[in-house]
C-alpha atoms as a printed R data frame, in Angstrom:
    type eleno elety resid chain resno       x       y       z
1   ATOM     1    CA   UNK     A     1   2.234 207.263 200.503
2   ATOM     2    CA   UNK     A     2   5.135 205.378 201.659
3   ATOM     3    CA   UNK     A     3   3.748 203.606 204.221
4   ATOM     4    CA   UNK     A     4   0.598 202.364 206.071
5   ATOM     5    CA   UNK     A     5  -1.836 204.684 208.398
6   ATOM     6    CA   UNK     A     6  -1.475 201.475 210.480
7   ATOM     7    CA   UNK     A     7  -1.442 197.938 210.868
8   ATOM     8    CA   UNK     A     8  -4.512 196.397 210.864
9   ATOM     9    CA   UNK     A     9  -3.754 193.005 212.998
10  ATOM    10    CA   UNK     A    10  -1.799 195.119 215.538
11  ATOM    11    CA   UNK     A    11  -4.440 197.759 215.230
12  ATOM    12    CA   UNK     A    12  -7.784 194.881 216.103
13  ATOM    13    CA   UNK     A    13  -6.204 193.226 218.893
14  ATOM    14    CA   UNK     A    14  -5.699 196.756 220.708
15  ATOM    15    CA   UNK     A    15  -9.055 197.938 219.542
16  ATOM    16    CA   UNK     A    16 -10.827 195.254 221.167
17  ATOM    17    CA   UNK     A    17  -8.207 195.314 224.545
18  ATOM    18    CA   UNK     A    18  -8.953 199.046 224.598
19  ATOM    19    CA   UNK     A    19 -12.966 198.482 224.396
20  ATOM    20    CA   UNK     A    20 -12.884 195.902 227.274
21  ATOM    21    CA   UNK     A    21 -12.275 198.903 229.521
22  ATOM    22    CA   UNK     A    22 -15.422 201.105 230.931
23  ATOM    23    CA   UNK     A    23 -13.423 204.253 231.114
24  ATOM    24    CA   UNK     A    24 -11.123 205.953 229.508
25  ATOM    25    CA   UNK     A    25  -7.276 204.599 229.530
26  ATOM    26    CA   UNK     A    26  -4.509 207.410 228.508
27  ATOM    27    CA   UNK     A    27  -2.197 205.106 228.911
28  ATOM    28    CA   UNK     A    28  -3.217 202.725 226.416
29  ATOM    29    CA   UNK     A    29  -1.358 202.444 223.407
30  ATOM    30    CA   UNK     A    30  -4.596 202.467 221.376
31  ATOM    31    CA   UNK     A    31  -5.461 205.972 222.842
32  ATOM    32    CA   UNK     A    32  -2.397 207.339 221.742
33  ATOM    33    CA   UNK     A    33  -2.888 205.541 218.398
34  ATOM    34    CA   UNK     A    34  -5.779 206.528 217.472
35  ATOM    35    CA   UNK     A    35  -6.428 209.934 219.307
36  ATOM    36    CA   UNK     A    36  -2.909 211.394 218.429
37  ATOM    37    CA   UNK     A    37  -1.059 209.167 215.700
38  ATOM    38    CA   UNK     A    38  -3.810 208.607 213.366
39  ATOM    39    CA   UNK     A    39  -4.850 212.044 212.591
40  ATOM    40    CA   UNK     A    40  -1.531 213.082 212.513
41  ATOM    41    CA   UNK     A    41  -0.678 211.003 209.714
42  ATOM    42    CA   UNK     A    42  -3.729 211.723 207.648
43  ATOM    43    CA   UNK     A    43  -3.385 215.355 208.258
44  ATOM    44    CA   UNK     A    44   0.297 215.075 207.102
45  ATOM    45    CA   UNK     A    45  -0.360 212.874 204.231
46  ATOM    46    CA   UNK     A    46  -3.456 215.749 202.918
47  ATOM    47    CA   UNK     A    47  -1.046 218.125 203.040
48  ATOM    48    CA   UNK     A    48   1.377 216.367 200.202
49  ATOM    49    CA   UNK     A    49  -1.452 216.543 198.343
50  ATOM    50    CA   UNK     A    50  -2.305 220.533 198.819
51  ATOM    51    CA   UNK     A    51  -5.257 219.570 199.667
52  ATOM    52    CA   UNK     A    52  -7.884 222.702 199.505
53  ATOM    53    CA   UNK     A    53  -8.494 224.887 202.771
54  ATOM    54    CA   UNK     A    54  -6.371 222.811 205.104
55  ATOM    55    CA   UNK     A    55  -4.828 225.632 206.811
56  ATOM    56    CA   UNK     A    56  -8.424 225.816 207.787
57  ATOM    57    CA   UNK     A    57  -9.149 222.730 209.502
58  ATOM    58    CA   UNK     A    58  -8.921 221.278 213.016
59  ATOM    59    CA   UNK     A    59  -7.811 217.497 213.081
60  ATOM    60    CA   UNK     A    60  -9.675 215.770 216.131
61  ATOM    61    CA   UNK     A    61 -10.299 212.580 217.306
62  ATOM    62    CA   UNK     A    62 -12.423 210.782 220.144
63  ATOM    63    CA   UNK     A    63 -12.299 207.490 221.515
64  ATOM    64    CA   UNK     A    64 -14.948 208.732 224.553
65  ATOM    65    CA   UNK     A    65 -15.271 211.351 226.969
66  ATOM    66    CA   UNK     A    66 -14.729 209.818 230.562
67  ATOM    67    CA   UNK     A    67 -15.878 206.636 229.273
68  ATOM    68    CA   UNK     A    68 -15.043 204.640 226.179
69  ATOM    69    CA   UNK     A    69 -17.210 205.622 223.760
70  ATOM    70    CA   UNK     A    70 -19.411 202.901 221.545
71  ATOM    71    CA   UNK     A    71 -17.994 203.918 218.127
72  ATOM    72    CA   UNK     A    72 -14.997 206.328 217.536
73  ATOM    73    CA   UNK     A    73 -14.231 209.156 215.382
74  ATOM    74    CA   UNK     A    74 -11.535 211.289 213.132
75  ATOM    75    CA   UNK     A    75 -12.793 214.805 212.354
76  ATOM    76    CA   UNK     A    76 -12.072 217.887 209.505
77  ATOM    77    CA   UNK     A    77 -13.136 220.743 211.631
78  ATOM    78    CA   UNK     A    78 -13.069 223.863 209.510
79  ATOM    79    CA   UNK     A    79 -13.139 226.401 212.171
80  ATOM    80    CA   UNK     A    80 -15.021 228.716 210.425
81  ATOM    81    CA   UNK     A    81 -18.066 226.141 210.088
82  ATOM    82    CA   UNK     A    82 -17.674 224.425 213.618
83  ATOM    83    CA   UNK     A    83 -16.448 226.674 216.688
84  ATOM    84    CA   UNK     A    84 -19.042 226.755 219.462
85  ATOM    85    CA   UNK     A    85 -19.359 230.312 220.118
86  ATOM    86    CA   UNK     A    86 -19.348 229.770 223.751
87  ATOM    87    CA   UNK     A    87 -16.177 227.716 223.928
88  ATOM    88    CA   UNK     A    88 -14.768 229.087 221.378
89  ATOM    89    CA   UNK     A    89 -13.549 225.428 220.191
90  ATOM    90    CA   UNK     A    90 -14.285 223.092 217.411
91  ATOM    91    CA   UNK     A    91 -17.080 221.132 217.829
92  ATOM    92    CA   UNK     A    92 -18.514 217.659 216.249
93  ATOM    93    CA   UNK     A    93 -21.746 218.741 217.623
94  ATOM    94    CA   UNK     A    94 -21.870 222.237 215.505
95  ATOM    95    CA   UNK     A    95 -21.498 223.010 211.433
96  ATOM    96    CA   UNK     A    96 -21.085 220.771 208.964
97  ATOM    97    CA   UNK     A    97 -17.975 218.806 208.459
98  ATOM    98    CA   UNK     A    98 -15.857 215.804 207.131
99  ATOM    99    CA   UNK     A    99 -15.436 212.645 209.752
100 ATOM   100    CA   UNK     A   100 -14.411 209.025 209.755
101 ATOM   101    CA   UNK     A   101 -16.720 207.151 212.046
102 ATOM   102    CA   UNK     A   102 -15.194 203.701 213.440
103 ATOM   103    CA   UNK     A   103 -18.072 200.908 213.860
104 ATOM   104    CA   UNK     A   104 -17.980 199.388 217.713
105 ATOM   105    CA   UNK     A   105 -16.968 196.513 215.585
106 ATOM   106    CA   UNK     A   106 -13.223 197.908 215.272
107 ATOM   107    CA   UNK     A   107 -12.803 196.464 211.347
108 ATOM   108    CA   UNK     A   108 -16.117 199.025 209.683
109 ATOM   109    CA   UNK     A   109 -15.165 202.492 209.262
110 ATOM   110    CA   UNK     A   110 -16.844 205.077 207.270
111 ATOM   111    CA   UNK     A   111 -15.583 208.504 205.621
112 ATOM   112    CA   UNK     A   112 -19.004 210.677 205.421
113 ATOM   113    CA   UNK     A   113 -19.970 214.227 205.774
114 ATOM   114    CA   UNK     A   114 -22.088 215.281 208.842
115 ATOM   115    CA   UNK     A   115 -23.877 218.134 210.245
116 ATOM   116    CA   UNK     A   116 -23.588 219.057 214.047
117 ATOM   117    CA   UNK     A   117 -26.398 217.157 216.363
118 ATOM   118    CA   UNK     A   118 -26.325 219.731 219.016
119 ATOM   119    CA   UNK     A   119 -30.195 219.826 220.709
120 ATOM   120    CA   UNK     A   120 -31.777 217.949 218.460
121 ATOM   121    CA   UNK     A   121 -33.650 214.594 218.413
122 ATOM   122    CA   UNK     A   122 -32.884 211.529 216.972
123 ATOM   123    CA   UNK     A   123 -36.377 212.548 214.528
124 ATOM   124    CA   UNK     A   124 -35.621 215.797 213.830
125 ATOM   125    CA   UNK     A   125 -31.968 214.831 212.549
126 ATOM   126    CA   UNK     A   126 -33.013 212.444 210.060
127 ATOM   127    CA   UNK     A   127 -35.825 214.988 208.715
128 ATOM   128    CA   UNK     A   128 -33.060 217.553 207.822
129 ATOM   129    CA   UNK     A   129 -30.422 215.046 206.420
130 ATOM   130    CA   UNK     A   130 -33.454 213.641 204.638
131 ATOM   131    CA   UNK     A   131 -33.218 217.135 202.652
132 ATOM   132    CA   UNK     A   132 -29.654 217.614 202.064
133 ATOM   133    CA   UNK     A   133 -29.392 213.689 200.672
134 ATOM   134    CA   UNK     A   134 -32.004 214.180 198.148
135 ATOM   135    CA   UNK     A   135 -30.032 217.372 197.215
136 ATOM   136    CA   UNK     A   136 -26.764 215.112 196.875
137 ATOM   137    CA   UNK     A   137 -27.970 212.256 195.233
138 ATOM   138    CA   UNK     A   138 -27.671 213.616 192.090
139 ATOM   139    CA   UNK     A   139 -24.060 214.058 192.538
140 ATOM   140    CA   UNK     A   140 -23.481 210.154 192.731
141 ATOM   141    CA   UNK     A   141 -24.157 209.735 189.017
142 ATOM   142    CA   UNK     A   142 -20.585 209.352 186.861
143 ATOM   143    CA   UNK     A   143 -19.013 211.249 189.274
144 ATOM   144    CA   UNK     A   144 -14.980 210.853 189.716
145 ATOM   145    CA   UNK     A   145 -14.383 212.406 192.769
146 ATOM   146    CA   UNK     A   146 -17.236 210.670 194.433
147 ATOM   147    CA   UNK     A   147 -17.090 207.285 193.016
148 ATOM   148    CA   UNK     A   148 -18.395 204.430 195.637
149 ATOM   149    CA   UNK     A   149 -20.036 206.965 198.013
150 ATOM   150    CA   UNK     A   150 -23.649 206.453 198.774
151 ATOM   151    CA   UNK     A   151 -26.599 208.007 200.395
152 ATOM   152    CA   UNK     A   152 -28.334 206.280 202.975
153 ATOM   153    CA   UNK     A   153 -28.239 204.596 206.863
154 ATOM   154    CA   UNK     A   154 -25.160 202.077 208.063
155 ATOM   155    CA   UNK     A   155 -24.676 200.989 210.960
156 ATOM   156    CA   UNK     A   156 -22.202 201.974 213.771
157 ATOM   157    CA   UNK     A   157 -23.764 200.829 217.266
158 ATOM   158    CA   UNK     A   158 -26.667 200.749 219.234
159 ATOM   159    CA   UNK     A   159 -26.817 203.707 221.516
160 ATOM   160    CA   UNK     A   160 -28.240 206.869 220.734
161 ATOM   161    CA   UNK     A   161 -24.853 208.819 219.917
162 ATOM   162    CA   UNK     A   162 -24.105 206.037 217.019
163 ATOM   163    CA   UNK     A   163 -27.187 206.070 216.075
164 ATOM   164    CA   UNK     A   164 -27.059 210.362 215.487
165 ATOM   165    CA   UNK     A   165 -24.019 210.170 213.969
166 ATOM   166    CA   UNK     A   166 -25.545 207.611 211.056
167 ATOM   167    CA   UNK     A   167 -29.007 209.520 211.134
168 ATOM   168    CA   UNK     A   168 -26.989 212.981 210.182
169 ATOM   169    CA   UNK     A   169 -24.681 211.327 207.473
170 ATOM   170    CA   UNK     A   170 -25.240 212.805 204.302
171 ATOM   171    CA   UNK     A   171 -23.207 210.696 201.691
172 ATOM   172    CA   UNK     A   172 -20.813 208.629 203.159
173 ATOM   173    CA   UNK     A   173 -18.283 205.665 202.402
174 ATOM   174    CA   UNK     A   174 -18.038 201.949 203.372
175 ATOM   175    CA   UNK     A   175 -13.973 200.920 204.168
176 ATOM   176    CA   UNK     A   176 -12.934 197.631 205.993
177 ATOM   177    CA   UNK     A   177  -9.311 197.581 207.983
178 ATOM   178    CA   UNK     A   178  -7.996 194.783 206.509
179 ATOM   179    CA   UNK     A   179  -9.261 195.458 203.585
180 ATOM   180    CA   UNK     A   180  -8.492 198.653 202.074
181 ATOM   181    CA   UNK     A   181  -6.039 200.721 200.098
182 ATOM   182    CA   UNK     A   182  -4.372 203.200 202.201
183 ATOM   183    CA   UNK     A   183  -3.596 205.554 199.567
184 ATOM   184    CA   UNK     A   184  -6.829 205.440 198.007
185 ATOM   185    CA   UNK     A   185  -8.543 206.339 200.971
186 ATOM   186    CA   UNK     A   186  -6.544 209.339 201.452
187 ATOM   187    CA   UNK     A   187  -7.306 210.060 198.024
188 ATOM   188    CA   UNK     A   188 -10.840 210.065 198.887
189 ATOM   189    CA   UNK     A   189 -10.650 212.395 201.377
190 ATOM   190    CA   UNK     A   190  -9.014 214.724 199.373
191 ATOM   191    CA   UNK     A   191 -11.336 214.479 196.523
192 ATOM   192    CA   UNK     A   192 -14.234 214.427 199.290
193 ATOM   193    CA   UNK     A   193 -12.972 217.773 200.845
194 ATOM   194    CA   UNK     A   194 -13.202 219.204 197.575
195 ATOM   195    CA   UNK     A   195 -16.803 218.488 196.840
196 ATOM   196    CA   UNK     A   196 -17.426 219.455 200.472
197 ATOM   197    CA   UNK     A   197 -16.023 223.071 199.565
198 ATOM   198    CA   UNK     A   198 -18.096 223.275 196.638
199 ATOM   199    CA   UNK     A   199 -21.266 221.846 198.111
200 ATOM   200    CA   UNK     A   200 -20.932 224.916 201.219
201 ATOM   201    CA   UNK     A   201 -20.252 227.722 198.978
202 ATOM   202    CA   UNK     A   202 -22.793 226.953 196.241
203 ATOM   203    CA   UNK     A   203 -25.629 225.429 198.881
204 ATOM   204    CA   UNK     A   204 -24.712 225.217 202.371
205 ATOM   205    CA   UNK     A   205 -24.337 229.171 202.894
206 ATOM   206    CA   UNK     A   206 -27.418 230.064 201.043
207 ATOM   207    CA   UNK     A   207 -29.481 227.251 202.353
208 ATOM   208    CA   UNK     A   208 -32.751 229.525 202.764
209 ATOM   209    CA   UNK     A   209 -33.183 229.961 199.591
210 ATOM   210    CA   UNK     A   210 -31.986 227.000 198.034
211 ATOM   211    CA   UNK     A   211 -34.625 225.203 200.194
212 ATOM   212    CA   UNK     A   212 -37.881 224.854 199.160
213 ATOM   213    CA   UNK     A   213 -40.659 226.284 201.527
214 ATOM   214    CA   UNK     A   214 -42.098 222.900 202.735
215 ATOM   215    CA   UNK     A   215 -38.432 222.075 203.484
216 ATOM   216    CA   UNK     A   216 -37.125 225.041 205.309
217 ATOM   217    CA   UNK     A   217 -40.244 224.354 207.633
218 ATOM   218    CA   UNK     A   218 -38.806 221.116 208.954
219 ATOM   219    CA   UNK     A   219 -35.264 222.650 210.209
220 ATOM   220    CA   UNK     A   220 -35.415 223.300 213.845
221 ATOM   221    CA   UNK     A   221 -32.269 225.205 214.103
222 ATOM   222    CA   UNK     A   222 -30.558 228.114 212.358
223 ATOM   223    CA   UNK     A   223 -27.298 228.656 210.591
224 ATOM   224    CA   UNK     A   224 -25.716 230.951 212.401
225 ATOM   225    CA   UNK     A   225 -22.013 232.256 211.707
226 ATOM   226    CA   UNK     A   226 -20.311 235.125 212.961
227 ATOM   227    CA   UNK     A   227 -20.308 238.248 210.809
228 ATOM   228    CA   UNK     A   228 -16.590 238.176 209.999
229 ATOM   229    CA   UNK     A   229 -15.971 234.616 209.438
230 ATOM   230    CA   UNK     A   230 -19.600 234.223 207.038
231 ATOM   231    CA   UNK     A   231 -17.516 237.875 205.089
232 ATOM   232    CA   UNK     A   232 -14.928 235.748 204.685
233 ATOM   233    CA   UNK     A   233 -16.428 232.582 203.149
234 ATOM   234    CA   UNK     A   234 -18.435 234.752 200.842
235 ATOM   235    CA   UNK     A   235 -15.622 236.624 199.895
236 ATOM   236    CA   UNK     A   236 -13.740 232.668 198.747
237 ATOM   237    CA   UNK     A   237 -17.532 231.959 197.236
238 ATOM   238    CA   UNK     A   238 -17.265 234.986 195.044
239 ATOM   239    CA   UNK     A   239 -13.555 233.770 194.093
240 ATOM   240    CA   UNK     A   240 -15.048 230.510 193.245
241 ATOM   241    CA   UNK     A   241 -18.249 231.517 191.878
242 ATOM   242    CA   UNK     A   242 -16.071 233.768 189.568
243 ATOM   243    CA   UNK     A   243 -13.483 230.925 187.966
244 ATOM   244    CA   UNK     A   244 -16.377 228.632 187.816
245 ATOM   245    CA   UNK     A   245 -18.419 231.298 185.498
246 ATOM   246    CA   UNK     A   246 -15.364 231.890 182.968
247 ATOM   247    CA   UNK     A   247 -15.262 228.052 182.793
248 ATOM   248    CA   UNK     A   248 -18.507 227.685 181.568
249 ATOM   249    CA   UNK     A   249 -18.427 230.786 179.627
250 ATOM   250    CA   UNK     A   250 -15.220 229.282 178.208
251 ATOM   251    CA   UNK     A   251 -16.746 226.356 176.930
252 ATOM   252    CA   UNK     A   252 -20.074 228.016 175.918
253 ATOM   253    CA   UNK     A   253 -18.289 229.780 173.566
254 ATOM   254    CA   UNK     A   254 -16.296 227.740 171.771
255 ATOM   255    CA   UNK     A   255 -19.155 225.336 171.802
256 ATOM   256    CA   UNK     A   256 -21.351 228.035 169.890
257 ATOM   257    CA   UNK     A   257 -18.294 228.460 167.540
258 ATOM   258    CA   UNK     A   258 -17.964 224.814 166.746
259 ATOM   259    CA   UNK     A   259 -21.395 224.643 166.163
260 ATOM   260    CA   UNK     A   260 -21.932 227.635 163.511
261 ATOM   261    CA   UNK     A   261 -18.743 225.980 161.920
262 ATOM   262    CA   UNK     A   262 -20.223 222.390 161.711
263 ATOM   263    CA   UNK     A   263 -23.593 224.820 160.092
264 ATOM   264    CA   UNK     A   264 -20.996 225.890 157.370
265 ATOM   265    CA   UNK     A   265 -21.679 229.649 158.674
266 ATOM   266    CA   UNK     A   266 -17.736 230.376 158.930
267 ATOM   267    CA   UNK     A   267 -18.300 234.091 159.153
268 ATOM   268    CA   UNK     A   268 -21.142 233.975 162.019
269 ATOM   269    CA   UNK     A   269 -18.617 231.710 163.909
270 ATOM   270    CA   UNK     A   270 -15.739 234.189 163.473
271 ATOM   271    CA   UNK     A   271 -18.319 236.986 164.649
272 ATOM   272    CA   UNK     A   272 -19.370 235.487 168.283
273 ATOM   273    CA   UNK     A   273 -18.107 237.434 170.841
274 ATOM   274    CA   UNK     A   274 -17.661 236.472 174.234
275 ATOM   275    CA   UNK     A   275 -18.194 239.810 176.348
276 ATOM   276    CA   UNK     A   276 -17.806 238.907 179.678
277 ATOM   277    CA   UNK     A   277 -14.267 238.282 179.196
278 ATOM   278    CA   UNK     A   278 -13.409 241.671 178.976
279 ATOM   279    CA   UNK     A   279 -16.755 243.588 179.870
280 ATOM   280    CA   UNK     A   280 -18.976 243.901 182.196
281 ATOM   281    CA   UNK     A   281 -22.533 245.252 182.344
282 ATOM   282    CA   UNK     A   282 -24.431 244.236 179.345
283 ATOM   283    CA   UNK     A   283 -26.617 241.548 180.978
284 ATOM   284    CA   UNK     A   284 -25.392 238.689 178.838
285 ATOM   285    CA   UNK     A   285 -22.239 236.515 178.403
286 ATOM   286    CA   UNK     A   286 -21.540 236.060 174.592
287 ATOM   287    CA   UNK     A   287 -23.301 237.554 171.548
288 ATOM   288    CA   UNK     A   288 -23.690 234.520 169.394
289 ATOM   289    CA   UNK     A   289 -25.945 233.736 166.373
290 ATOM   290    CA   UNK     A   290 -27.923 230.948 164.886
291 ATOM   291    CA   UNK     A   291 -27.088 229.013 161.379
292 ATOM   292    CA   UNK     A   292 -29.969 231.647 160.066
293 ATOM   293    CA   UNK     A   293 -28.259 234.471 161.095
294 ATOM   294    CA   UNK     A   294 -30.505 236.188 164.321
295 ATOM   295    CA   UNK     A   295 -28.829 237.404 167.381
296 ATOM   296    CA   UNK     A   296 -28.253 234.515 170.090
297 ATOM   297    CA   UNK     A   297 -27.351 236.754 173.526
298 ATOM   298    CA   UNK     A   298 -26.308 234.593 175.814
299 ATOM   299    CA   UNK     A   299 -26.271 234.438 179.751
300 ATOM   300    CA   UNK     A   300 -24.058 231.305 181.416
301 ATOM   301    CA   UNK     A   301 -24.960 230.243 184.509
302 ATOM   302    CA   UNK     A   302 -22.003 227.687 185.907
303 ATOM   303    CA   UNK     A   303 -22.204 225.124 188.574
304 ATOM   304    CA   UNK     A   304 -19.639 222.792 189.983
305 ATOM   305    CA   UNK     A   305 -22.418 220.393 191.357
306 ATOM   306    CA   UNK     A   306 -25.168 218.389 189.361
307 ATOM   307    CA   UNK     A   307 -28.811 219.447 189.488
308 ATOM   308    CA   UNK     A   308 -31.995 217.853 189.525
309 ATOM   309    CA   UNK     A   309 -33.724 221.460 189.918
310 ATOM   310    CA   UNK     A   310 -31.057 224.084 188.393
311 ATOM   311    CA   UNK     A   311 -31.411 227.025 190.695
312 ATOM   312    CA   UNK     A   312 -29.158 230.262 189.907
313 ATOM   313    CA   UNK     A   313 -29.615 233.668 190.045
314 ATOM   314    CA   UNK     A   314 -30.682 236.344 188.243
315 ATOM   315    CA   UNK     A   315 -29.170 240.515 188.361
316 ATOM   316    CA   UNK     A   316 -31.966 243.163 187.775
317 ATOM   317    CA   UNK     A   317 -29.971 244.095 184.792
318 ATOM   318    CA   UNK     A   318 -30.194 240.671 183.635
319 ATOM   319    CA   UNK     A   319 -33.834 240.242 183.840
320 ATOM   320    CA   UNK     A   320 -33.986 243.719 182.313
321 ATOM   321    CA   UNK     A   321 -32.368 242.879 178.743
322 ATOM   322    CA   UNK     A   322 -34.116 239.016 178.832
323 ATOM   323    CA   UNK     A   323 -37.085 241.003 178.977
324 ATOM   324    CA   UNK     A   324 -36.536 243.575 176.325
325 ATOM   325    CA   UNK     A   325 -34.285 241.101 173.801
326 ATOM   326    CA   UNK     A   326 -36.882 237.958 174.124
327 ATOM   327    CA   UNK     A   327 -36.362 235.500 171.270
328 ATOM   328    CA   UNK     A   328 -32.836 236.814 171.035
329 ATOM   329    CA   UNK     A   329 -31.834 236.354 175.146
330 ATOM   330    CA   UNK     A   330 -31.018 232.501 176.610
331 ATOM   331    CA   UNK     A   331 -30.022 231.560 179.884
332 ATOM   332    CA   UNK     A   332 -27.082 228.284 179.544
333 ATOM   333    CA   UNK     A   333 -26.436 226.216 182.198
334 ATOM   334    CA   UNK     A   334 -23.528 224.178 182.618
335 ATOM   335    CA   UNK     A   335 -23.185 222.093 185.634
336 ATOM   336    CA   UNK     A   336 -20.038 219.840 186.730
337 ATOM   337    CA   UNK     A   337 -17.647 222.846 185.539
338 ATOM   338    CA   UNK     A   338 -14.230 221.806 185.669
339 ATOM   339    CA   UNK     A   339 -14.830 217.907 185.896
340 ATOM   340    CA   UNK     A   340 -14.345 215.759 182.856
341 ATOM   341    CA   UNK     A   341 -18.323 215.342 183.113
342 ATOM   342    CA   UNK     A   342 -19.297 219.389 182.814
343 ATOM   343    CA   UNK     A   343 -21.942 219.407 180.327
344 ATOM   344    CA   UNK     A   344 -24.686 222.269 179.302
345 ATOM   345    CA   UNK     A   345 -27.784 220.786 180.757
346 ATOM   346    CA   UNK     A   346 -30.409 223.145 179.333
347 ATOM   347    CA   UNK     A   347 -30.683 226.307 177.165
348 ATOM   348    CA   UNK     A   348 -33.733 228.528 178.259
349 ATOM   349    CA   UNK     A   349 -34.411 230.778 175.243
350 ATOM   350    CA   UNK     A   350 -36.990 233.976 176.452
351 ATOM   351    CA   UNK     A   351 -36.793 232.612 179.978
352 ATOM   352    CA   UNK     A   352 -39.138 235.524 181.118
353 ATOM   353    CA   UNK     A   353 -41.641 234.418 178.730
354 ATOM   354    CA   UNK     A   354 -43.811 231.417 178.653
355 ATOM   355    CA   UNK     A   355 -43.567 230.828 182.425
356 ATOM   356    CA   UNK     A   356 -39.844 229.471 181.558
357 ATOM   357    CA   UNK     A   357 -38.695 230.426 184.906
358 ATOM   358    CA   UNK     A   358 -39.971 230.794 188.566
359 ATOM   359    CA   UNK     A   359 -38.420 234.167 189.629
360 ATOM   360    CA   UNK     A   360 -38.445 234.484 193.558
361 ATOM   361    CA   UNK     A   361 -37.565 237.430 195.262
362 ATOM   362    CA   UNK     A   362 -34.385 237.481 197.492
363 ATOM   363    CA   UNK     A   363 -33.956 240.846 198.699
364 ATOM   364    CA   UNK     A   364 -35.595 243.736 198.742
365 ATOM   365    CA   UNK     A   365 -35.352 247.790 197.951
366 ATOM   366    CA   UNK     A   366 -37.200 249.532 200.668
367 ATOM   367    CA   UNK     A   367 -37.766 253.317 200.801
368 ATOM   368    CA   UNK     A   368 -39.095 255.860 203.164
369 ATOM   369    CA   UNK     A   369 -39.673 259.444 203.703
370 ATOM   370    CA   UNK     A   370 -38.230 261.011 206.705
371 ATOM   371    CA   UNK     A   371 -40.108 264.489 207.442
């Protein structure tokens, strides 16, 4: 980046000459600054770096509405994730989304992801975020892309909007105007947006069943996208969810090579085959073997996040050969795929034996006949 978002002297002194008025000034240079300017410039400087779905996203900004608000804001609206269906426009107050919040203090801001606050309380906000950081926390540990982000409450101002704002956070970073590194920070959006990608196709859009029951009780709203838009983001999951699985299969299988090599069983390494990359249908990954010789058919199951409880799922045809192969079947699991920290986490050998797994229905076949 050749040069500065802005100026952080030049941008103080009109922060706090701005903030001395009750309503709303367009004709302050702040307003243009920081409502037009600003975004601009971060939007133009994310696209140098590709960054992922930004075609995607609506950049807005807010110093009030009518009057001067207590803390301001820069948001990443994907449209997909944040129209109102009523106005048909992007919304802070809908979705889930990335946003830079701007303490009343002018010199705190913080780059954080948020869900919409639309009709709830102050309570019920901090019940549900309560959920979704537990689920992140465990993606704070060694992570790059995430380094210096936390989970927890900051402050922005004393009002209730603020105080919403901080109470739906659900990892967020701390950044001072006079002193931070411009370039880093877009940096961290960038490597923020692509965790947020990951986190909505492998969580956000399945959240009723990644939820536990006691948990799903305490959201008072639904997740509700329109039937085209929620095709399309499962259509870019299913992209994703596919390179994410050869990954891991990837490095499955020349992990079970090494392995049988470091054993001294040269011809058992030569033999594993790994089946998925060219066929589909026999309910495992790789046919691999142990130093002793017996069958090792293995399933991958790949995740770009960290787990504390590793939930995946499981085909009918999957479950069918665990069950018939036993001792022989094991389910991987390889979390962090792709990052420099993507390790395999557990092996699960006869997972439908031994109460290895908790198997919860998702669907159902139904049948009835019509006389």
């Amino acid at each position: 980046m050749k040069e500065m978002l802005f100026h952080a002297d030049d941008f103080y002194k009109q922060f706090l000459d701005y903030k001395n008025n009750t309503n709303i000034d367009k004709s302050h240079p702040f307003h243009k600054l920081f409502n037009k300017d600003l975004p601009n410039k971060i939007q133009l400087e994310l696209e140098k770096l590709h960054m992922r779905n930004i075609n995607k996203l609506d950049f807005k900004a807010s110093t009030g509405n009518g009057r001067v608000a207590e803390c301001f804001w820069i948001a990443l609206l994907d449209k997909r994730l944040t129209t109102n269906s009523e106005s048909k426009k992007t919304s802070t107050q809908k979705g889930i989304y990335i946003v830079i919040l701007f303490a009343e203090n002018g010199e705190d801001f913080y780059l954080t992801i948020e869900t919409g606050t639309e009709n709830l309380s102050l309570s019920e906000i901090k019940k549900e975020a309560a959920i979704w950081r537990n689920r992140l926390k465990p993606e704070l540990k060694g992570n790059k892309r995430l380094e210096d982000f936390q989970v927890g409450d900051f402050y922005l101002g004393k009002t209730v909007r603020p105080r919403k704002y901080v109470a739906s956070s659900l990892i967020f970073k701390k950044y001072n105007i006079f002193h931070f590194n411009h370039h880093r920070f877009i940096e961290d959006i960038n490597s923020l947006n692509e965790f947020f990608y990951d986190f909505i196709y492998e969580v956000y859009l399945d959240q009723d069943i990644f939820l536990k029951d006691e948990q799903r009780k305490k959201f008072k709203r639904k997740r509700i996208i329109h039937r085209d838009i929620y095709k399309q983001l499962r259509e870019e999951r299913a992209k994703q969810n596919e390179e994410t699985g050869r990954i891991a299969e990837k490095f499955v299988y020349e992990r079970e090579v090494q392995q049988l090599l470091a054993a001294g069983q040269e011809q058992l390494a030569e033999a594993v085959n790994w089946l998925a990359e060219t066929e589909d249908g026999h309910g495992f990954d790789i046919k691999s073997y142990y130093p002793d010789g017996k069958e090792k058919l293995i399933e991958v199951k790949g995740s770009k996040l960290t787990h504390h409880d590793f939930q995946f799922f499981l085909s009918e045809q999957e479950r069918m050969v665990a069950e018939e192969e036993k001792e022989a079947y094991v389910i991987t699991l390889v979390e962090s795929v792709g990052t420099q920290n993507m390790k395999i986490v557990k092996e699960i050998q006869n997972p439908l034996g031994k109460d290895n797994l908790l198997l919860k229905p998702t669907q159902y076949s139904c049948r009835i006949r019509v006389d």
